[in-house]
C-alpha positions as CSV (number, residue, x, y, z in Angstrom):
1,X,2.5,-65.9,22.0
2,X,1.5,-63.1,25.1
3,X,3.4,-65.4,27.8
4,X,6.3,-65.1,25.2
5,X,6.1,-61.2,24.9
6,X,5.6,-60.6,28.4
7,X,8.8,-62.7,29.6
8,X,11.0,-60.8,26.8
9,X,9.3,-57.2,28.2
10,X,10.5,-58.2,31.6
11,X,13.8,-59.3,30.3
12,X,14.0,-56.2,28.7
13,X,13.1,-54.4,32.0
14,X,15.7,-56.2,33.9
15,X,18.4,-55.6,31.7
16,X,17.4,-51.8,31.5
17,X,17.5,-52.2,35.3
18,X,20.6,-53.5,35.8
19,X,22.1,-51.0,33.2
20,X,20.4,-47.9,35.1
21,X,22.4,-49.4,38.3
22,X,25.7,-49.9,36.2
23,X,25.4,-46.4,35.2
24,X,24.6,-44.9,38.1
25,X,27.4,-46.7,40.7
26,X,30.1,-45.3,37.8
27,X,28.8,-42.2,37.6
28,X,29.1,-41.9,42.3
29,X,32.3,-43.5,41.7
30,X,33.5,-41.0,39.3
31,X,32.1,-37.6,40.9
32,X,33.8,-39.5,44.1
33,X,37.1,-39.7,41.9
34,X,36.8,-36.0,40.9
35,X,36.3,-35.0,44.5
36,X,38.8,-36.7,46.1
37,X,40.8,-34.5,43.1
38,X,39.7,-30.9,43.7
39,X,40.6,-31.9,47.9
40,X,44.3,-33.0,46.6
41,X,44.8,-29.8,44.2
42,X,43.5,-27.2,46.9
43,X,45.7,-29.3,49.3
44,X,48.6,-29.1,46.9
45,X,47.9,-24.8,46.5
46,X,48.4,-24.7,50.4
47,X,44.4,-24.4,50.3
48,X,43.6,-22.0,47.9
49,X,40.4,-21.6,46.4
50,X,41.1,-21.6,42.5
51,X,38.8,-19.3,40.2
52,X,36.0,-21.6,38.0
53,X,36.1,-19.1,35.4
54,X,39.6,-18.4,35.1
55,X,41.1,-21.1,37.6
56,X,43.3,-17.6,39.4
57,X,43.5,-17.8,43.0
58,X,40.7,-16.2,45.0
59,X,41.3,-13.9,47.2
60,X,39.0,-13.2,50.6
61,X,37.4,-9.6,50.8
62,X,34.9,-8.2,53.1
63,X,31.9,-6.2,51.3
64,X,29.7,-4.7,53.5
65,X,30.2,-7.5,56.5
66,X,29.8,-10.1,54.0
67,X,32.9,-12.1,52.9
68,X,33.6,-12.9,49.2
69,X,36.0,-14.7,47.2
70,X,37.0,-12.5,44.5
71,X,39.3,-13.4,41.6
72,X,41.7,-10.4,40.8
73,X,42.4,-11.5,37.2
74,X,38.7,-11.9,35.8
75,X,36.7,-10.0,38.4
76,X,34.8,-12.6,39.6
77,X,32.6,-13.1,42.8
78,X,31.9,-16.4,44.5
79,X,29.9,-16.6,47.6
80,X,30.4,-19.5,50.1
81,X,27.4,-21.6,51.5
82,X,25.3,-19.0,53.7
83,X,26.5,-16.1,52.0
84,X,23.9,-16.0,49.3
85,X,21.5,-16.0,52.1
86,X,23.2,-13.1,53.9
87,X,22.9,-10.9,50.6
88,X,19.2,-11.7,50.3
89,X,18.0,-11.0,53.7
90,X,19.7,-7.8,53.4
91,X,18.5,-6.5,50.4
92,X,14.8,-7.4,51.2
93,X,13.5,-4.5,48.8
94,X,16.0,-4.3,46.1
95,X,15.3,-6.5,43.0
96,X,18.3,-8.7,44.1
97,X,17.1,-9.2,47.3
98,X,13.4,-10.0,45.9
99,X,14.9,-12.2,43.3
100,X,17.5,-14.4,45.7
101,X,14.7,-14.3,48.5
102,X,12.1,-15.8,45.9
103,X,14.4,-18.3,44.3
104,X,16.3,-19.7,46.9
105,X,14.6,-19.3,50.9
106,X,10.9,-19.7,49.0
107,X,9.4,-16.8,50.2
């Protein structure tokens, strides 16, 4: 009866294995799909960056030599890669600067 358990435990195993892998090549395939998307609709806006709040076009401003995209309908501010990085090496003693510093370089 234990050889007969174990060989259904492994079955089990490999079918939870092979499901795992099912799952996982959709899910690459999908975010792929979804990519491919936001690189054809920012195409499409002559290369626009659109607002993920309020999906408005962003606009580029300058704040303090750092530049921003800022969305003039909701207000919002969205930092490209590096940016973050800028603010927090700047403001080494303020509690932003502590916080981004801490979080995100490790410090």
């Amino acid at each position: 009866m234990d050889e007969k358990d174990r060989f259904g435990d492994k079955l089990r195993d490999k079918q939870k294995g092979q499901e795992d892998e099912y799952f996982a090549r959709r899910d690459r395939e999908l975010l792929e799909k979804l990519r491919q998307d936001r690189r054809r609709d920012a195409m499409a806006s002559g290369g626009q960056m659109k607002c993920p709040r309020c999906g408005a076009g962003l606009v580029e401003r300058a704040h303090h030599a750092i530049t921003v995209d800022e969305c003039p309908s909701c207000g919002g501010l969205w930092l490209d890669k590096g940016e973050l990085e800028q603010v927090a090496t700047r403001e080494e003693e303020g509690w932003v600067g502590r916080l981004l510093r801490d979080r995100l370089l490790g410090t």
